[in-house]
N, C-alpha and C positions, 0 to 999 in steps of 0.2 A: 797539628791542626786536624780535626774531624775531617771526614770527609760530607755530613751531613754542614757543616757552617763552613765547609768551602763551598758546597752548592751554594748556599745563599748569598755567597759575595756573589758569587760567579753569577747568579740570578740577579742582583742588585746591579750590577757592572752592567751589566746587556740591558737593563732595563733604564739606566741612567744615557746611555749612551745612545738609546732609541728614541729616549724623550727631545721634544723640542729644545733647541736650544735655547728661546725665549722666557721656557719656561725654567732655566736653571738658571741665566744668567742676565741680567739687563740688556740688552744689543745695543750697536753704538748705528750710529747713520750718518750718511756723507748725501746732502740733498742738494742738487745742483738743477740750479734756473736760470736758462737760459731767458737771452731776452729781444722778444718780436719773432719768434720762431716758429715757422709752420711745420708741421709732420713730413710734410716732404723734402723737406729740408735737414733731416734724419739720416737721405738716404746716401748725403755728401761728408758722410762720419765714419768712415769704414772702423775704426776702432769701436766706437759705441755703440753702432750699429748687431758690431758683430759677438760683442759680448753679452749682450744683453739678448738675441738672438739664441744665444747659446744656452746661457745662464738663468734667464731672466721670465719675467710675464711682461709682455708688449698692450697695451692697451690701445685698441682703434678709435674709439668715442669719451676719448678726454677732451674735456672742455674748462674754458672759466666764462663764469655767471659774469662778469666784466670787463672788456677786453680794453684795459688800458694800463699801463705798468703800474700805477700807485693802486687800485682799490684793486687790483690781481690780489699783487705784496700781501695788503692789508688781508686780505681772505686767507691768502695762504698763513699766515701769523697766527688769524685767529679763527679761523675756519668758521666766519661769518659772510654771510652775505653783504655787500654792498650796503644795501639799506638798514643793514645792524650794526655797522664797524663807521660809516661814517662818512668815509674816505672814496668821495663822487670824482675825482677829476687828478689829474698829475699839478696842478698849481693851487696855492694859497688864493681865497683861503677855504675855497670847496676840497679840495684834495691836495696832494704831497705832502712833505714830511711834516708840514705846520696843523694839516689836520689829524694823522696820526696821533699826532701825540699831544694834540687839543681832545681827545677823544678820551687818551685817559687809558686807552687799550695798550699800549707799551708795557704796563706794568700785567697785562693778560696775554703774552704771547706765547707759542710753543715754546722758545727760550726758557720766560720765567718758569713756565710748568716743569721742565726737565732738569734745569737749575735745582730747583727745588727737589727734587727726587736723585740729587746727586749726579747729575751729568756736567761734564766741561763743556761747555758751549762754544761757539768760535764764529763767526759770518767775516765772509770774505766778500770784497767786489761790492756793486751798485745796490744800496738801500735804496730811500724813497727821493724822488724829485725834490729840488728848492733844503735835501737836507744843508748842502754846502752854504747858502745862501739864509738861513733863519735866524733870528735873529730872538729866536724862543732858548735857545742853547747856542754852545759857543762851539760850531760844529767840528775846530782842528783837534776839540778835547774832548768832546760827549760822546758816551758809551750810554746806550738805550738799558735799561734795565733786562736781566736775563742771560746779558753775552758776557762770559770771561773772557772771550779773548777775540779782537775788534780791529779787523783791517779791513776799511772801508774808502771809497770814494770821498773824496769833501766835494772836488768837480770830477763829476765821470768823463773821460776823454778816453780814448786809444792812447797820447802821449801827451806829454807837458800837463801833467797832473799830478795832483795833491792826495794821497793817503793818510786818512787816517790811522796810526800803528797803535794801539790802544791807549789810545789819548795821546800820544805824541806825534804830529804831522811830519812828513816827511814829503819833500817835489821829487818830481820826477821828470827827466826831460824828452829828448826826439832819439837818442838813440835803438837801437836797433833791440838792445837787451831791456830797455824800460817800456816796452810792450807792456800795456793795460792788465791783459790778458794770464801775457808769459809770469806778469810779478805776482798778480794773485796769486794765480796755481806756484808759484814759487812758496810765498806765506803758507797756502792752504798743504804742501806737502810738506814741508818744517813741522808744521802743527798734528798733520797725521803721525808723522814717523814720531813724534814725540808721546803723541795719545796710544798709539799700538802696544809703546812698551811699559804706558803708563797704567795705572790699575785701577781709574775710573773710567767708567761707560762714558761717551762722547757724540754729540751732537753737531755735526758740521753745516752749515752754510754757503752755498757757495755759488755767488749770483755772476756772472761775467758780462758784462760790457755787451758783447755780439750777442745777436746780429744788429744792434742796434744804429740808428745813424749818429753820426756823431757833426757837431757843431766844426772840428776841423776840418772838414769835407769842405771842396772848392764845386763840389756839382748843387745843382739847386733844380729839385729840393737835395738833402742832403745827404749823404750815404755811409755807412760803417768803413772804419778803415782798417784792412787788412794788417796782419804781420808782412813786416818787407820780404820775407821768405813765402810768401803765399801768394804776394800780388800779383803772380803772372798764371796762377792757375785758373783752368776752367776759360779758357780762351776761346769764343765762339758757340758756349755754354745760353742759353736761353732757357727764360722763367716758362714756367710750366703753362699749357692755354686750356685750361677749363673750360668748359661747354658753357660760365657765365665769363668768360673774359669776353671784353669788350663789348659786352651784351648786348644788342641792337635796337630790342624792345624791352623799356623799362620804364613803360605808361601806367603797370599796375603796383610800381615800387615808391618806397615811400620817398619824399621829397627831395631827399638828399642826394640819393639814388639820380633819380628825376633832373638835378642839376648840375649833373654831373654831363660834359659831352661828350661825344666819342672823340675814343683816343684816334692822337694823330702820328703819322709814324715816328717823327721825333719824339712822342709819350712812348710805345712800345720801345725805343731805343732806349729809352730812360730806363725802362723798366727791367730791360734785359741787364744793363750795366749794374743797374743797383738788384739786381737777385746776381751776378756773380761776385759783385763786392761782400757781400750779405755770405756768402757759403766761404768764398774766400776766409772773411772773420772769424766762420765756424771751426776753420782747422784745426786753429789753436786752444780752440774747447777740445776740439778731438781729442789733441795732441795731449793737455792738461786730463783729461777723464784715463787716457791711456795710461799715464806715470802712476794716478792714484790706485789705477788696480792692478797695476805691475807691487804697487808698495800692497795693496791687501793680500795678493794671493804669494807675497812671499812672508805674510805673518800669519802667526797659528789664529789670528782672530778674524781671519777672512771668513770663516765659519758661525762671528758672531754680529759682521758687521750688514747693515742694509745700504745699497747704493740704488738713489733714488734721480732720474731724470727726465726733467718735465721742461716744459717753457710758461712765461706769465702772460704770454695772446698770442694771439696769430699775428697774420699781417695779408695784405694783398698786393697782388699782381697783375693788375687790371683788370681783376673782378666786378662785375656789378659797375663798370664802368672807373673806379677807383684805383686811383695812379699807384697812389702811395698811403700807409696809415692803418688804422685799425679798428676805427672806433663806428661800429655800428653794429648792428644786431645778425647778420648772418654769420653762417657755420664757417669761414674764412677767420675772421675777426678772434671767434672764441673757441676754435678747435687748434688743441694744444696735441702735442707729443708726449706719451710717457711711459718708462717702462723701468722694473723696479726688478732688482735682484739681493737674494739676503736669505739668512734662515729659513731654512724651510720652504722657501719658495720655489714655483712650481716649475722649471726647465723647460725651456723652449714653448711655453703656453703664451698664447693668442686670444687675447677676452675684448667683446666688443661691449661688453655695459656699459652706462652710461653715469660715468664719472667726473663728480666737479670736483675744481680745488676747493670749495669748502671741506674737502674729502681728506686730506691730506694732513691735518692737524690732530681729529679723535683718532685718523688709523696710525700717524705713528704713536701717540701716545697711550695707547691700545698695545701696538706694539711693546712699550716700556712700560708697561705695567701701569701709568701714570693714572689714576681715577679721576675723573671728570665728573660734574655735572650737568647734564642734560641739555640743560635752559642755556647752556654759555656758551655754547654752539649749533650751529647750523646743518652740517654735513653727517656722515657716517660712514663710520671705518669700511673698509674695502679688504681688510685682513683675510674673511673665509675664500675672497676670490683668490687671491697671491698664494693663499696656504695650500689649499683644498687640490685632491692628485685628479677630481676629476672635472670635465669640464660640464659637466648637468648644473654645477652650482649657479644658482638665479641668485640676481640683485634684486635687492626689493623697489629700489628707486624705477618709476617712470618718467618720473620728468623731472626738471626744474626752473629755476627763473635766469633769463636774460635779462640783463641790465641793461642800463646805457644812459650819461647823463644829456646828451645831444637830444633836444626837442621833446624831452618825456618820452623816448621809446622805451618798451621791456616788450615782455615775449617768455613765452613759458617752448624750452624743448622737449618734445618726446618721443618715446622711440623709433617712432615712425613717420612723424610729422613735426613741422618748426611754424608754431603763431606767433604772427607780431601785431602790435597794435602802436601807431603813430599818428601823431597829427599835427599840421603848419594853418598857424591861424585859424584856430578852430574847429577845421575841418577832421575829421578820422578818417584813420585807412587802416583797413584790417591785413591783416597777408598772411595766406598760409600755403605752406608747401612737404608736397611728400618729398621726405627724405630718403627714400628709397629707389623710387622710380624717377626722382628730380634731386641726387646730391649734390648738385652745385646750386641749388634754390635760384633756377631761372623760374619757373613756371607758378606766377601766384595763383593757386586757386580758388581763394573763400569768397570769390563770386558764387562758386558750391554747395556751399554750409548751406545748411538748414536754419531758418530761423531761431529754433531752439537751440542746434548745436553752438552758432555764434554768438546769444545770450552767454550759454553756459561757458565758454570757450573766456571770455571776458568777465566773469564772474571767475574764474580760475585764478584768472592771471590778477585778479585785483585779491585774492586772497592772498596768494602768494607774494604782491610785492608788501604784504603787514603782517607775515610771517615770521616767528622767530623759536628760534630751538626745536624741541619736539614738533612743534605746530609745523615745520618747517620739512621736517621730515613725513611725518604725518601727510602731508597734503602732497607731496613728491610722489608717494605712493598711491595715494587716491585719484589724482590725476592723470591718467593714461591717455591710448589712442582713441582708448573709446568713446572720449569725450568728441572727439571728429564722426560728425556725421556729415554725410553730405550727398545732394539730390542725385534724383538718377540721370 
C-alpha cells in the first residue's frame, strides 16, 4: 500500500469519525412522558436527574400550549397546536381518544412519519383517555396506525389492569410484581435489548401512568398509588409553598381563580399527602429510566441513540388557590420538565428558551432525516440548541399560545411577561404578569398597559389562536415583550 493512499484512508477515517453521527446513520430515540409532572418534582429522581445532569441539555422554560393530558398527547403526536389537532378536552366528544382519531390525525403522527422512513416504532403505557372505553374501535385489539409494536393501557390503573400486548389483551392483578409501572418498563426493555442488536433505527414511546391519580385511590379527591416498595418514603416530606400558594388576594384573577376559597388546613394536609403519593409514584419511573440506560451505555449504540424526558402538564399545589388539577392558563399548569441527551448533544448545558411541545415532533424528525412540510405543523425543531457547543445560540421563538378549553381562556407567553384574556358572562378580564420579577404570577398588572399596548396585546393573541404552520411560527417570532407597554 502507498504511503500517499494510506494518507487518505487515514484522512477519511478521522474525518468519518469527526462527523456527526446523525449524519451517518439514522438515530434511534427512547421519549418518555411522564404524566401531571412539575419540574420540581425532577428533583425526587436521583437517577435521571443525575444523568441527564451529566450527559444531557436540561431545559428551564418548557412548556405545553395545553395543560390537559389528551390535547398535550395530541401536540406531541403531531406537533400541532390545540386549535389545529382538534383534541379540546380528555372526554368525548371534545377531546380523548374518540376525538383523536375523529380527526383523522392518527394516520399523521410522529409514528406514521418514522414508520415510513424505516423505524420500528413501539409505545408503551397510557395513550389517550376514554381509549379503553370507545366504541369507535375494539380497544383489547386496536393498534393506531404507525406503531409496530403496541403495549398499552385498555384501563390505565396502578393494578388490576388490562394491557393491550399488540392486539392481544392480557389482566393484570394486585400483586406486588404487576405494578403498572414496573410491567411497562418490563415490555419497553424486552423491546430495547431486542432493537439494540437489531439493524433498524427505533422509535420508543414510553408514557407511565405517574404521577397521575388514579381511580383506586380511597382519598378524595384522589391520588397516584405508589409501588408497595415505595409507599413509606418521603415521610414528613411537604409540597413545595410558592409565593402564589394559597394566594390571599386574587380580586384581579380570572374567575376560576376567584372561586376558589382559601385552603383550609385539612386542604394543605391533602395537599402535602398527595405531592408525597405523587413522588412516591415517581421512583419507579426513576427506577425504569435507570435499567434503560444501564441497557444503552452497555450497547455500542449508546452513541446513536437520543433519550428524551419531558412530562404532558403540570400540576398544582395550592397555587392560585387550587387544591388539585391543572387545567388553567398559568406557568404551574403548562410548565413542563425536559431534558434530552443523544448524539452530539451538548453535556451538562442549561438552556432557558422557551420551548413548546409543539417542539418536539419537527426536531426529532429533523433529527431522523425525516422531510416534512411546513404547513403540517406548528412548532420548530430545537436541534441547533441541543447540538451547538456554545451557549450564545438564540431561539428564534418569543412567544406562544396558551390554550385552555375552560371559559374561552388563551394567553399568549413571552419571554418576559405571561397575557391572558378571560371572561364569565360577558364580562372580560385581561391579566398580565412579569415573569421575571412576579414567577409565580401573583401580581396582575394590565391595570398598566397602555391603551394601545392592550389593543395590540389582544390583536396578538387573536392572531395566534387562527394560526396554523408557518403563520404559526411566523407570528411566535413577531410577538415579543415589546408588545408590553406600560404607564409610568
Amino acid at each position: 500500500m502507498s504511503k500517499s493512499f494510506l494518507a487518505v484512508i487515514l484522512v477519511f477515517s478521522a474525518s468519518f469519525l469527526a462527523m456527526p453521527i446523525s449524519a451517518v446513520a439514522k438515530p434511534n430515540f427512547i421519549f418518555i412522558l411522564t404524566d401531571d409532572m412539575t419540574p420540581d418534582d425532577l428533583r425526587f429522581m436521583p437517577r435521571t436527574q443525575e444523568y441527564f445532569a451529566v450527559n444531557g441539555v436540561r431545559f428551564t422554560n418548557t412548556f405545553v400550549s395545553y395543560a390537559a393530558c389528551c390535547p398535550s398527547r395530541a401536540t406531541f403526536l403531531t406537533g400541532r397546536y390545540t386549535t389545529n389537532h382538534g383534541v379540546r378536552s380528555n372526554v368525548r366528544p371534545s377531546g380523548g381518544f374518540d376525538a383523536f382519531y375523529n380527526s383523522g390525525l392518527e394516520s399523521a403522527t410522529i409514528a406514521t412519519k418514522l414508520q415510513e422512513s424505516g423505524y420500528s416504532t413501539a409505545y408503551f403505557g397510557k395513550y389517550f383517555n376514554e381509549y379503553g372505553t370507545s366504541t369507535l374501535v375494539d380497544p383489547e385489539s386496536y393498534i393506531p396506525p404507525g406503531w409496530n409494536y403496541w403495549y398499552t393501557f385498555v384501563n390505565t390503573k396502578y393494578f388490576n389492569y388490562k394491557l393491550n400486548e399488540n392486539g392481544i389483551t392480557k389482566s393484570y392483578g394486585d400483586s406486588a410484581e404487576e405494578y403498572g409501572t414496573d410491567v411497562i418498563a418490563m415490555h419497553a426493555r424486552n423491546f430495547l435489548e431486542a432493537a439494540l442488536l437489531g439493524d433498524s433505527p427505533f422509535f420508543m414511546m414510553i408514557a407511565p401512568y405517574a404521577a397521575h391519580a388514579s381511580i383506586e385511590s380511597t382519598e378524595s379527591p384522589r391520588q397516584p398509588i405508589p409501588a408497595t416498595r415505595h409507599k413509606n418514603l418521603f415521610n414528613g416530606m411537604n409540597a413545595p409553598r410558592f409565593a402564589s400558594f394559597n394566594q390571599e388576594d386574587v380580586s384581579k384573577k380570572n374567575f376560576n381563580v376567584r372561586n376558589n376559597s382559601l385552603l383550609l388546613p385539612e386542604d394543605v394536609e391533602w395537599i402535602d399527602n398527595n405531592f408525597r403519593a405523587r413522588i412516591r409514584s415517581l421512583q419507579s419511573v426513576d427506577e425504569m429510566v435507570g435499567k434503560l440506560i444501564d441497557q444503552l451505555q452497555n450497547s455500542s449504540k449508546e452513541r446513536e441513540t437520543y433519550l428524551i424526558f419531558t412530562s404532558d402538564n403540570g400540576y398544582w399545589f395550592g397555587e392560585h388557590r387550587f387544591k388539585v388539577g391543572k387545567a388553567d392558563l398559568y406557568d404551574q399548569s403548562h410548565h413542563v420538565p425536559f431534558a434530552m441527551a443523544g448524539p452530539n448533544v451538548q453535556r451538562g448545558l442549561v438552556r432557558n428558551d422557551l420551548v413548546v411541545n409543539t417542539d418536539f415532533f419537527p426536531t426529532i424528525l429533523e433529527l431522523a432525516s425525516v422531510s416534512l412540510s411546513g404547513s403540517s405543523y406548528d412548532g420548530r425543531s430545537f436541534r441547533t440548541l441541543i447540538e451547538t457547543s456554545t451557549r450564545e445560540t438564540t431561539f428564534s421563538r418569543n412567544s406562544f399560545l396558551i390554550e385552555t378549553g375552560v371559559d374561552q381562556k388563551a394567553g399568549i407567553r413571552f419571554k418576559s411577561y405571561a397575557y391572558f384574556e378571560s371572561a364569565f358572562q360577558g364580562v372580560p378580564l385581561k391579566e398580565l404578569y412579569d415573569t421575571q420579577l412576579d414567577p409565580d404570577l401573583v401580581y396582575n398588572i394590565a391595570e398598566k398597559l397602555t391603551g394601545e399596548s392592550s389593543a395590540s396585546l389582544q390583536s396578538a393573541l387573536a392572531e395566534l389562536l387562527a394560526c396554523k404552520g408557518d403563520t404559526c411560527r411566523a407570528l411566535e417570532n413577531k410577538f415579543s415583550d415589546l408588545l408590553v407597554k406600560l404607564t409610568d
